[in-house]
Backbone as a chain_set.jsonl record, in Angstrom:
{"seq": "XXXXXXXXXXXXXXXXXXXXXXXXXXXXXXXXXXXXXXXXXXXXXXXXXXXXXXXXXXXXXXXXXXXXXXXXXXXXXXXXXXXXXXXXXXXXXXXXXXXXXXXXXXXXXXXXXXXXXXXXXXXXXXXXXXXXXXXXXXXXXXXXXXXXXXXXXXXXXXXXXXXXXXXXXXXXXXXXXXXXXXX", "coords": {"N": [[0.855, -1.169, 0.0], [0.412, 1.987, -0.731], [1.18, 5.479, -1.32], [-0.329, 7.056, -3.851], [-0.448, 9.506, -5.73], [0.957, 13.16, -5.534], [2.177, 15.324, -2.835], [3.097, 13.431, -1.304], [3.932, 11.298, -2.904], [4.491, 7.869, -3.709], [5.349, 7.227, -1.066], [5.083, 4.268, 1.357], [2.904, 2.928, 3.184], [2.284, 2.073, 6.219], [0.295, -0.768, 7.067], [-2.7, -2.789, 8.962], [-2.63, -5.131, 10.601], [-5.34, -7.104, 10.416], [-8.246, -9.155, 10.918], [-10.35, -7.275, 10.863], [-10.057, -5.146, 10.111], [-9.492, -3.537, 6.721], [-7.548, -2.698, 4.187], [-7.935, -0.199, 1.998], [-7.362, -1.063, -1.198], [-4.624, -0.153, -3.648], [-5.532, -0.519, -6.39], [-7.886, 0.267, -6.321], [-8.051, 2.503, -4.806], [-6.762, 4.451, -7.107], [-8.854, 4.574, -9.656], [-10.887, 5.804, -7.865], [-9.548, 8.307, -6.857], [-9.244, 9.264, -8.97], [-11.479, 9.829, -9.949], [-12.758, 11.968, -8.512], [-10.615, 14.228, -8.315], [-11.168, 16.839, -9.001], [-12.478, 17.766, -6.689], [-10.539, 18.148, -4.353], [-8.876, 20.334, -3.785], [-8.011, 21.888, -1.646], [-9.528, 21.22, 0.42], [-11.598, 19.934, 3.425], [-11.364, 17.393, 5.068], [-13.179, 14.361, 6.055], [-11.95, 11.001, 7.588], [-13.662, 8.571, 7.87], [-13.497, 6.077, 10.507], [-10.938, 5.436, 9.728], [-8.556, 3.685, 10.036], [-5.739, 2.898, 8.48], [-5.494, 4.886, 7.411], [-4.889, 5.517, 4.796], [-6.545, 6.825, 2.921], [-7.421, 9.433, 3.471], [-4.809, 10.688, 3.852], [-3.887, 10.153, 1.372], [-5.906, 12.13, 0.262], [-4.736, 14.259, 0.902], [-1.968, 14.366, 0.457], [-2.857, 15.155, -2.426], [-3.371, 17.859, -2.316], [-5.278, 18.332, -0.252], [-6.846, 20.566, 2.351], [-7.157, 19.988, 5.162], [-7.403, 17.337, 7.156], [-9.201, 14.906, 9.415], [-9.283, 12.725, 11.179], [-10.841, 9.398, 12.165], [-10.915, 6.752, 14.202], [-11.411, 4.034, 16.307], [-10.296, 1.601, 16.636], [-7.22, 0.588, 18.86], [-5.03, -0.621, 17.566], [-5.266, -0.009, 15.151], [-5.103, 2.78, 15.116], [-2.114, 3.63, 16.076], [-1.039, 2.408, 13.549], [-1.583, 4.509, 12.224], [-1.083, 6.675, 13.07], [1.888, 6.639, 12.481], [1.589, 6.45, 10.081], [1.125, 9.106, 9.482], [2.939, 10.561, 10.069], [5.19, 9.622, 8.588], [4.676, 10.422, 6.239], [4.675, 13.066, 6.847], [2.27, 15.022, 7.608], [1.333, 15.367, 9.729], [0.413, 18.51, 10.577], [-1.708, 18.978, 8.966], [-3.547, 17.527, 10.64], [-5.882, 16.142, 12.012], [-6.272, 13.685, 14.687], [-8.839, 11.282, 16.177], [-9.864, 9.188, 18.748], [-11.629, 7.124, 18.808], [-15.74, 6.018, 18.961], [-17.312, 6.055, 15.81], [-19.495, 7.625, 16.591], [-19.383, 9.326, 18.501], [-17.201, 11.143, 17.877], [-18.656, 12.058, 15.399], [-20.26, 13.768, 16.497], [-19.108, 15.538, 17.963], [-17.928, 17.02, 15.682], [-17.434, 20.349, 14.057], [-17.493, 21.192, 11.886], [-17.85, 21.5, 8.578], [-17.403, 19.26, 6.299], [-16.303, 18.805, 2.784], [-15.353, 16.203, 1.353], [-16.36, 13.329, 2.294], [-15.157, 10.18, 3.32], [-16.03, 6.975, 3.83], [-15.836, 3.513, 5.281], [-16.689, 1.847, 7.069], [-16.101, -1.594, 8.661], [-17.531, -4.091, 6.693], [-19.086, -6.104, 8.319], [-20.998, -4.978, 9.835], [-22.926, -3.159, 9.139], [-23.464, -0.366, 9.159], [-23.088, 1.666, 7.98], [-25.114, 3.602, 6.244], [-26.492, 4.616, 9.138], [-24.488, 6.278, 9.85], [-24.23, 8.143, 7.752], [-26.775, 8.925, 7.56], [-26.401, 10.531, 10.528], [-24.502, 12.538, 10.123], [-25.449, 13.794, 7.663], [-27.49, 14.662, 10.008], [-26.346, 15.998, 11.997], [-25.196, 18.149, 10.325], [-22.392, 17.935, 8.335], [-21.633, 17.819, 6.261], [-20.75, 19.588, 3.373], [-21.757, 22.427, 1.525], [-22.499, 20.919, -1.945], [-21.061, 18.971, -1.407], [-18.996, 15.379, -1.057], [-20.02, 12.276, -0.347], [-18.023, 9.513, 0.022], [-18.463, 5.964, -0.202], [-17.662, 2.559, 0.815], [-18.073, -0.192, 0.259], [-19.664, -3.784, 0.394], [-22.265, -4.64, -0.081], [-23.866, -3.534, -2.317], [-26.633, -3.39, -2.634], [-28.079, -3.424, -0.692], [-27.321, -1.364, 0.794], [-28.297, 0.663, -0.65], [-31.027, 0.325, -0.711], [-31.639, 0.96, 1.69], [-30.619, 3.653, 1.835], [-32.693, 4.993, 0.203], [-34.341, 5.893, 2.501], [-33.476, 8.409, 2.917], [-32.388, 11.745, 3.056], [-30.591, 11.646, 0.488], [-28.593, 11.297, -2.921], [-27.432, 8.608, -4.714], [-24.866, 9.195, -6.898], [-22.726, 8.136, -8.782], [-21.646, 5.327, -8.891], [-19.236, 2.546, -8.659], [-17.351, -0.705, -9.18], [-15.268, -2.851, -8.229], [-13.866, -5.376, -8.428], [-15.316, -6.816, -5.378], [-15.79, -5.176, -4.307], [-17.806, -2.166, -3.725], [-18.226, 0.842, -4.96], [-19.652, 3.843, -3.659], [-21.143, 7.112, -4.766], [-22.039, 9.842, -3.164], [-23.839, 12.408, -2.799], [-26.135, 14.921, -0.901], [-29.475, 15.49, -1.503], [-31.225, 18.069, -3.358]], "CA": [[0.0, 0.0, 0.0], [1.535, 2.948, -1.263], [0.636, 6.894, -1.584], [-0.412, 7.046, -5.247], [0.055, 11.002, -5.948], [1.034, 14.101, -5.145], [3.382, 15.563, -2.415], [4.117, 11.948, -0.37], [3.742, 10.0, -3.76], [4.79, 6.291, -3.504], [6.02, 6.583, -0.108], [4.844, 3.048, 1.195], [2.014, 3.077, 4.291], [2.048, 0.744, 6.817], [-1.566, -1.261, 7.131], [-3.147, -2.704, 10.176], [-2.732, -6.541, 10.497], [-6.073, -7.659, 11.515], [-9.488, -9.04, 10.005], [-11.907, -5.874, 11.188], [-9.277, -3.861, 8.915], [-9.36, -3.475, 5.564], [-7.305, -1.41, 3.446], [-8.175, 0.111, 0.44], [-6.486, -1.468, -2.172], [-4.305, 0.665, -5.149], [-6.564, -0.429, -7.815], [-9.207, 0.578, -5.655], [-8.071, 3.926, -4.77], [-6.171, 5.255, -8.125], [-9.716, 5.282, -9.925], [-11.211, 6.872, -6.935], [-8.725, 10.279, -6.801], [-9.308, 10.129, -10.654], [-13.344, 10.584, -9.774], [-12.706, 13.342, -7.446], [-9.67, 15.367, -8.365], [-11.36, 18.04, -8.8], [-12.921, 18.306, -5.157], [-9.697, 17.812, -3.33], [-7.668, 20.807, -3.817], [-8.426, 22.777, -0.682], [-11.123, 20.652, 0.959], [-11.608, 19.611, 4.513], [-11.761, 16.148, 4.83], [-13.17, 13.46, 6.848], [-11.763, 9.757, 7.13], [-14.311, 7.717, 9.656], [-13.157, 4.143, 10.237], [-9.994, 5.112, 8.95], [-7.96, 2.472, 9.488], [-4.407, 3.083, 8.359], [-5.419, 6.372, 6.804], [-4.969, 5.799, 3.439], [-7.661, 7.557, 2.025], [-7.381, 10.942, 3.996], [-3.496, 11.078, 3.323], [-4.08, 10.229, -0.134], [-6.336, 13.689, -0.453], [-3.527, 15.701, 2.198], [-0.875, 14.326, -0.333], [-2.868, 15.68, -3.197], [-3.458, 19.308, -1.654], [-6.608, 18.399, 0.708], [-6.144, 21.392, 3.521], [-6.722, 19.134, 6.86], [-8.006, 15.789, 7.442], [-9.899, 14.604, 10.443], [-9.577, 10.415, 10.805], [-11.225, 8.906, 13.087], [-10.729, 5.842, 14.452], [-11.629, 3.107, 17.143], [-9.043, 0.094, 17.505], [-6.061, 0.896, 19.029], [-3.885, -0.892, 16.83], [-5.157, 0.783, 14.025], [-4.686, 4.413, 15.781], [-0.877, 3.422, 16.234], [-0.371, 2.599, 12.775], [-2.402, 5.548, 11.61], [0.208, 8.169, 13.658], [3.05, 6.842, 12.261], [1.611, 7.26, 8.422], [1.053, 10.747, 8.998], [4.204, 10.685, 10.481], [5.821, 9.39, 7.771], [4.263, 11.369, 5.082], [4.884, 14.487, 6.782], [0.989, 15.18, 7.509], [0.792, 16.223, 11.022], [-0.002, 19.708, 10.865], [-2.673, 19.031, 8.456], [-4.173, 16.07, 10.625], [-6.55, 15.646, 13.391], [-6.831, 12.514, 14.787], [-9.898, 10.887, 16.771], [-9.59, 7.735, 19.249], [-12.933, 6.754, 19.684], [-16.268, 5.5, 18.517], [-17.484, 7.197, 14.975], [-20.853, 8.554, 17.011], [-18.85, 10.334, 19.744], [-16.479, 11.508, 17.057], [-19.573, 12.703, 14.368], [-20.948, 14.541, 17.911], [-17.955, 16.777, 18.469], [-17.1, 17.64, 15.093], [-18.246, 21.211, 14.323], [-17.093, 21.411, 10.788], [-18.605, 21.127, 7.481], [-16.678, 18.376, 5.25], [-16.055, 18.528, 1.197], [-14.873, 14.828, 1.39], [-16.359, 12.305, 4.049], [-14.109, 8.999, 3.393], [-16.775, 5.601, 4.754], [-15.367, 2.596, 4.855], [-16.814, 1.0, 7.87], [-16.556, -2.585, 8.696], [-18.747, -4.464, 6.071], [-19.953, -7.003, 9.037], [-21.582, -3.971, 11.138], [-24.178, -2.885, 8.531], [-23.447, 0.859, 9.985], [-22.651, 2.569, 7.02], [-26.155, 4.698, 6.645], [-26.289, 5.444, 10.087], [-23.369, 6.747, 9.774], [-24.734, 8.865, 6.824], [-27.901, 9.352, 8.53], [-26.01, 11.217, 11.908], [-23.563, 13.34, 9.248], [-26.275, 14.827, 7.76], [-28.086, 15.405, 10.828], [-25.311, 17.035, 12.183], [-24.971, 19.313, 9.118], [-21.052, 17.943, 8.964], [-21.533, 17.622, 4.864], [-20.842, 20.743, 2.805], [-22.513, 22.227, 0.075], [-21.736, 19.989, -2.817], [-19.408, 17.892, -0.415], [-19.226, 14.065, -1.629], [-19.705, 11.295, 0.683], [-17.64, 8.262, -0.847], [-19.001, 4.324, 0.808], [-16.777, 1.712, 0.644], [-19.241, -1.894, 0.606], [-19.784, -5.182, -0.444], [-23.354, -5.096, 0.016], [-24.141, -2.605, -2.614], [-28.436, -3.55, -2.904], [-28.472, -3.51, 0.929], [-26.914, -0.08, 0.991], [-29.206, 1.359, -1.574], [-32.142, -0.044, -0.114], [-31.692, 1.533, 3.359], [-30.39, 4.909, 1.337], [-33.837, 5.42, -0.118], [-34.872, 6.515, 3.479], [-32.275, 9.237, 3.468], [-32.295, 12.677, 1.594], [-29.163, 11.833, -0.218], [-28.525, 10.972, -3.983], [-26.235, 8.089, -5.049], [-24.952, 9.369, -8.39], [-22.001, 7.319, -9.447], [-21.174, 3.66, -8.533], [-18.254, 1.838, -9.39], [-17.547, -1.809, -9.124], [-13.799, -3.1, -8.412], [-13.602, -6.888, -7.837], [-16.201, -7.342, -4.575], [-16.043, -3.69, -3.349], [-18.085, -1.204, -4.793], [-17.839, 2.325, -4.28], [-20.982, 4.71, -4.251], [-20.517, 8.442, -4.544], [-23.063, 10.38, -2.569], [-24.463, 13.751, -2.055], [-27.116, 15.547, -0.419], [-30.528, 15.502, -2.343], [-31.654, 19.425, -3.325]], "C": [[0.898, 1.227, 0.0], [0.755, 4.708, -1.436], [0.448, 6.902, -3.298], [0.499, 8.614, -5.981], [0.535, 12.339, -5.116], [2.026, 14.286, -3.786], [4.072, 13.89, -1.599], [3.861, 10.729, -1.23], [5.065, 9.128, -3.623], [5.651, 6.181, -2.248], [4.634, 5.565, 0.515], [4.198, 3.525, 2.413], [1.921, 1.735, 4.623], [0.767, 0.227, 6.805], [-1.504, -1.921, 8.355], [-3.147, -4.339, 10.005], [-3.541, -7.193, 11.255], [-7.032, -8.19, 10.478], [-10.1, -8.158, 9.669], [-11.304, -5.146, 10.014], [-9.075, -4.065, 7.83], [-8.686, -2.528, 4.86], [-8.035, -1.16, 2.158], [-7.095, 0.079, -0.705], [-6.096, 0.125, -2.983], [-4.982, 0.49, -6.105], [-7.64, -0.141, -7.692], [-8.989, 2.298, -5.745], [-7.488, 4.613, -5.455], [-7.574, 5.859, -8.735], [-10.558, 6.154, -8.692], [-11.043, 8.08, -6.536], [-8.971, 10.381, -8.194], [-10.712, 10.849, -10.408], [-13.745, 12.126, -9.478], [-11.796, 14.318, -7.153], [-10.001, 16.082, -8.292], [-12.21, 18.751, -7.482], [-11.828, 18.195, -4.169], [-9.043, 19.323, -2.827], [-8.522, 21.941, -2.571], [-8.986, 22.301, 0.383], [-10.52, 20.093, 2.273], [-12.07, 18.287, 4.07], [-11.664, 15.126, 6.159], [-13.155, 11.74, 6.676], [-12.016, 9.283, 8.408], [-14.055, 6.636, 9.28], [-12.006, 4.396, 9.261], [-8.723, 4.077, 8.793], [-6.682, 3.04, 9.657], [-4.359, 4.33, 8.077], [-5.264, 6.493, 5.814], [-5.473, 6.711, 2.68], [-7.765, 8.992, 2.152], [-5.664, 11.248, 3.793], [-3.445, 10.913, 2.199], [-4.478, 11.976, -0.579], [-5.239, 14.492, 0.485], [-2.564, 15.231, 0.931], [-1.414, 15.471, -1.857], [-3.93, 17.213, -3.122], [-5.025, 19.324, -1.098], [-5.937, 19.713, 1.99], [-6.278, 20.651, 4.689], [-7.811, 17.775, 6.514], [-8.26, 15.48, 8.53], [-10.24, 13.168, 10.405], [-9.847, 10.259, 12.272], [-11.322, 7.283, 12.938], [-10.794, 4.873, 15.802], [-10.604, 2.358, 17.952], [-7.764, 0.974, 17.635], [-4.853, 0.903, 18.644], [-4.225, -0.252, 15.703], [-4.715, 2.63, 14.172], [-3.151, 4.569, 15.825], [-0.397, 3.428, 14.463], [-1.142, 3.914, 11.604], [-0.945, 6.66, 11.886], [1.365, 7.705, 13.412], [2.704, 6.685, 10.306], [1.597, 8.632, 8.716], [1.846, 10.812, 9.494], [4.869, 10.877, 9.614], [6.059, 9.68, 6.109], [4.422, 12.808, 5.46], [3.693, 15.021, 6.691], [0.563, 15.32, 8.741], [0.269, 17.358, 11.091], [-1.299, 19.486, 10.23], [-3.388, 18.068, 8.871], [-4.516, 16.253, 11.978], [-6.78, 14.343, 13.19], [-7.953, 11.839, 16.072], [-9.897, 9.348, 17.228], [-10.45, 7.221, 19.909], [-13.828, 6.425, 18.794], [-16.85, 6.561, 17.051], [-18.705, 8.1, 15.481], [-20.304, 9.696, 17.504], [-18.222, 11.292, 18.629], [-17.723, 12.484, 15.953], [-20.211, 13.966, 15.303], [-20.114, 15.726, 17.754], [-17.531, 17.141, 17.445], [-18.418, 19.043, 14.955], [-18.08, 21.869, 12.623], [-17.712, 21.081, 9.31], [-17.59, 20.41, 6.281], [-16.854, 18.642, 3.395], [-16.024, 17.14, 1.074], [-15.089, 13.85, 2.676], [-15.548, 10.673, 3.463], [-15.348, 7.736, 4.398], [-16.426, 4.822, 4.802], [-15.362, 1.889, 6.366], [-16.789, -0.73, 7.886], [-17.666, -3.541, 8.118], [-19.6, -5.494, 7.57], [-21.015, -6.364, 9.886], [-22.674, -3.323, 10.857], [-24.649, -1.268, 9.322], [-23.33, 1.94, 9.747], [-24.479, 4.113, 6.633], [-26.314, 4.941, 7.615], [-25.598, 6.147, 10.63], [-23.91, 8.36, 9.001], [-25.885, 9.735, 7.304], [-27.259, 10.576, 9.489], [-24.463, 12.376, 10.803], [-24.587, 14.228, 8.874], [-27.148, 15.845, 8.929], [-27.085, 16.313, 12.094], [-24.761, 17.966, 11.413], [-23.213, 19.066, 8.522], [-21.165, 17.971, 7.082], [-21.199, 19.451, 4.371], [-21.245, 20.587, 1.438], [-22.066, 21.953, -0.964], [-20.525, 19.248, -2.317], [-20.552, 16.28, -1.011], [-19.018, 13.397, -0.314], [-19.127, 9.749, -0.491], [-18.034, 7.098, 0.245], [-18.02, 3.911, 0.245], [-17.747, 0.38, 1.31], [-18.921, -3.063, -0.18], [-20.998, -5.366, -0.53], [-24.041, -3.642, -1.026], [-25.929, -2.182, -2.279], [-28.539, -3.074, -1.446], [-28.333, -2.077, 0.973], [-27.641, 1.11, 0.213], [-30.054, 1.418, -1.601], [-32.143, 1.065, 0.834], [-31.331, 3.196, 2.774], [-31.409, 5.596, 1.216], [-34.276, 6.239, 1.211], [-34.719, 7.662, 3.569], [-32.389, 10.187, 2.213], [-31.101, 12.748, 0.901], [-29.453, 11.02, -1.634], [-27.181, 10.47, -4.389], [-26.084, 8.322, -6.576], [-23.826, 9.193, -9.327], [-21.905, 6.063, -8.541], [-19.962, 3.113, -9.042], [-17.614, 0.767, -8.987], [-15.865, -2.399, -9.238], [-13.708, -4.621, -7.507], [-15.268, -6.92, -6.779], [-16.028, -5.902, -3.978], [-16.31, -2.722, -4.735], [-17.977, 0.123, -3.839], [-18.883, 3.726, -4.618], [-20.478, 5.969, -3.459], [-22.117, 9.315, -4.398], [-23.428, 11.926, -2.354], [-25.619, 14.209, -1.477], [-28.083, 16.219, -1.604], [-31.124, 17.362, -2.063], [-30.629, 20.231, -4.105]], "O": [[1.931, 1.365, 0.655], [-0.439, 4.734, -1.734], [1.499, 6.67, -3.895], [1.608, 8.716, -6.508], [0.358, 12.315, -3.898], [2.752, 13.308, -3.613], [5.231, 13.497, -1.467], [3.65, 9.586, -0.826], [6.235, 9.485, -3.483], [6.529, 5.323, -2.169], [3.462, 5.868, 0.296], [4.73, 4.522, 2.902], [1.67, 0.715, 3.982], [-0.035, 1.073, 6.409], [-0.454, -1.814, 8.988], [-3.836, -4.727, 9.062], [-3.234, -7.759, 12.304], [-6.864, -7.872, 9.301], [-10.487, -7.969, 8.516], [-11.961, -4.636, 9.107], [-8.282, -4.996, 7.691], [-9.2, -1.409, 4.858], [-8.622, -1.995, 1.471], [-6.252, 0.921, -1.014], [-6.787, 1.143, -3.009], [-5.109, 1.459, -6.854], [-8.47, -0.175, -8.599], [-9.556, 3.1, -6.486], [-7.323, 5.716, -4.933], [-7.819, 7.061, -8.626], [-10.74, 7.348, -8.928], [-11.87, 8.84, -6.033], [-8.935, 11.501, -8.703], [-11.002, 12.03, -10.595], [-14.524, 12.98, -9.902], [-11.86, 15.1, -6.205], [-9.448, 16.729, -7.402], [-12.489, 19.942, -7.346], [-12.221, 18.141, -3.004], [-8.736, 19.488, -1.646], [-9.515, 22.624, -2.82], [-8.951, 23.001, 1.395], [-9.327, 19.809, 2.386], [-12.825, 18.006, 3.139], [-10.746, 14.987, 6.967], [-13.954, 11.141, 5.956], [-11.39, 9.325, 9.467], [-14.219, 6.139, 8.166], [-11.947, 3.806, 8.183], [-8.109, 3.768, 7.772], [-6.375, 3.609, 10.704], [-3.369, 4.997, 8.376], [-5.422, 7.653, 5.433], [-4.842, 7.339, 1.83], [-8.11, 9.725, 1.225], [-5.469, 12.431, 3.512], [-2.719, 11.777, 1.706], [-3.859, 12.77, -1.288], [-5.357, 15.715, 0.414], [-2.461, 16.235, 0.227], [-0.674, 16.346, -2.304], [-4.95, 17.462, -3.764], [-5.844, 20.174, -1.448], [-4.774, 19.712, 2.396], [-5.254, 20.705, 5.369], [-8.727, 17.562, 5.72], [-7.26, 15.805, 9.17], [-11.152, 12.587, 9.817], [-9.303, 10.778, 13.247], [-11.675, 6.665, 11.934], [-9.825, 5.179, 16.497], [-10.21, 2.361, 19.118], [-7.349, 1.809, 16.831], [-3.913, 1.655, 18.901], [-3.228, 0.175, 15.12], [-4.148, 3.383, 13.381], [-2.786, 5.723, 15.599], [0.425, 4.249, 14.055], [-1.077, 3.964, 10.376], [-0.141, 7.181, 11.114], [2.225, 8.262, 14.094], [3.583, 6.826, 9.456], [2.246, 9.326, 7.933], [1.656, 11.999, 9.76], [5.342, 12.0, 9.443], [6.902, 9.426, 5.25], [4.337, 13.698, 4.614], [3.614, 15.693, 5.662], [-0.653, 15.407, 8.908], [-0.654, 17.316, 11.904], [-2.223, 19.822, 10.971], [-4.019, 17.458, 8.008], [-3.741, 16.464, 12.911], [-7.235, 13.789, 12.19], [-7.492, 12.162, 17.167], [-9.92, 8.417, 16.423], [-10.42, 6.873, 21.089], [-13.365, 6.368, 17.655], [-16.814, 7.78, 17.218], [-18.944, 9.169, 14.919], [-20.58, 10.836, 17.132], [-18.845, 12.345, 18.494], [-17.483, 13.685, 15.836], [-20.594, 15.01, 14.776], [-20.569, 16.817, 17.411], [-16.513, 17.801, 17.654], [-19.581, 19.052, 15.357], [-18.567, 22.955, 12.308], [-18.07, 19.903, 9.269], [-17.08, 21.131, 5.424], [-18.027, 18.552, 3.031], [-17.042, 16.802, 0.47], [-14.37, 13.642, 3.653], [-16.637, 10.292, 3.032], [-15.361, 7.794, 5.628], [-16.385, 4.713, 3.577], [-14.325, 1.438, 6.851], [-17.53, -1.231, 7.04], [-18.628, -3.832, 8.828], [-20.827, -5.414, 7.63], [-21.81, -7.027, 10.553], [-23.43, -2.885, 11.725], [-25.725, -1.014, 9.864], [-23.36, 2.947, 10.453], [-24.511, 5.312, 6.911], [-26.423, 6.163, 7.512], [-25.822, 6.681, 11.716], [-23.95, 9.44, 9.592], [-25.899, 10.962, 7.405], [-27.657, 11.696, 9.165], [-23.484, 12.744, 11.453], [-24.766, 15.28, 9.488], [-27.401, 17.05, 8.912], [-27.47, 17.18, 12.878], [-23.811, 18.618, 11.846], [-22.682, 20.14, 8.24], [-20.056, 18.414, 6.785], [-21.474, 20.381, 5.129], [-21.25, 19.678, 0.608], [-21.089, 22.635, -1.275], [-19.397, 19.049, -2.767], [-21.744, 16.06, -1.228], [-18.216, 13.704, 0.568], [-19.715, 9.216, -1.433], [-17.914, 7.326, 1.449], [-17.423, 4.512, -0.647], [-18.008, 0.119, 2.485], [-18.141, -3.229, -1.118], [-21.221, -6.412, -1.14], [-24.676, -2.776, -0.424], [-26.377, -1.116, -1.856], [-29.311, -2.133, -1.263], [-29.384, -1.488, 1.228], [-27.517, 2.302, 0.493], [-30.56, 2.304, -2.289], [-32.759, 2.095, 0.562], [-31.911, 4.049, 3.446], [-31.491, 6.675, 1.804], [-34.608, 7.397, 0.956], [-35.563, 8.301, 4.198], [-32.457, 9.908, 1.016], [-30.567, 13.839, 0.7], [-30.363, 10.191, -1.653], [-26.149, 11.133, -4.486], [-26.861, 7.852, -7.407], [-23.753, 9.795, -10.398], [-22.2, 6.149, -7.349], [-19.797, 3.426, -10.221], [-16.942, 1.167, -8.036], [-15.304, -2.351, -10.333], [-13.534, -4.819, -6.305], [-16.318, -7.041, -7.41], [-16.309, -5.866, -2.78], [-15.783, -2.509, -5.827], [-17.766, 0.345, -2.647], [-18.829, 4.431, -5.626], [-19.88, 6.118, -2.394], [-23.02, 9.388, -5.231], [-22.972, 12.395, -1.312], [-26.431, 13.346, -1.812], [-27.751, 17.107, -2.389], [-31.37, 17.843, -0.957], [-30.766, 21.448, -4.231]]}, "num_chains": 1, "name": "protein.A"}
């Protein structure tokens, strides 16, 4: 797992050696910064269930202004602070060592880029979505990217929700739906 572009391109990111954790593959996340280049360059960004951090140092490498990762397991929090270590991404990096509710609670900020990529076994990903919006944490024309395996399930339970999935894209067993706020 590697930085794809921009200032900490191809330095190498450690990952989290567990089941719960998943990274986001390179063939996963090259088309993904192609989707959304043009919302990065400036943008506040949030990476819940981030994991190693991939995804939020990906947009800080390619001129995101701060990143906000939040994260749970402990071992993933460890090897989280020594990628942004190691990319040189501290100043531009809050990090969060706790559950994503508590964490969605206390932020006070309005996101360009929310980063999802909860645990497929936890089925947690719209309530997730759900408590973002209702915390206003989205900005206007801010993208929420999912990260699933259960796309139907996730599209089902969406319908509830004033948001509009309006790309999809399909990479092996993980798809990747690109979301905004309906209006």
């Amino acid at each position: 797992m590697r930085v794809i572009s921009g200032t900490a391109k191809g330095t190498k990111l450690h990952s989290v050696d567990n089941l719960a954790t998943r990274p986001t593959l390179d063939r996963v996340k090259e088309p993904l910064f192609s989707i959304i280049q043009n919302h990065i360059s400036e943008a506040l960004v949030l990476d819940l269930f981030a994991g190693s951090g991939a995804l939020g140092i990906e947009a800080l490498s390619r001129g995101a202004k701060h990143c906000v990762f939040c994260e749970k397991s402990y071992e993933a929090i460890q090897v989280l602070k020594e990628n942004i270590k190691k990319t040189r991404m501290e100043e531009k990096s809050t990090i969060f060592h706790q559950d994503y509710k508590k964490c969605l609670e206390g932020q006070q900020t309005a996101f360009h880029l929310i980063f999802l990529d909860p645990p497929y076994q936890f089925d947690i990903a719209v309530e997730a979505i759900k408590k973002i919006l209702s915390y206003h944490l989205l900005a206007k024309e801010g993208i929420i990217i999912l990260e699933t395996d259960e796309e139907e399930r996730e599209l089902e339970e969406l319908k509830q929700v004033e948001v509009e999935v309006y790309d999809s894209r399909k990479y092996g067993r993980v798809k990747l739906l690109f979301i905004r706020e309906r209006g």
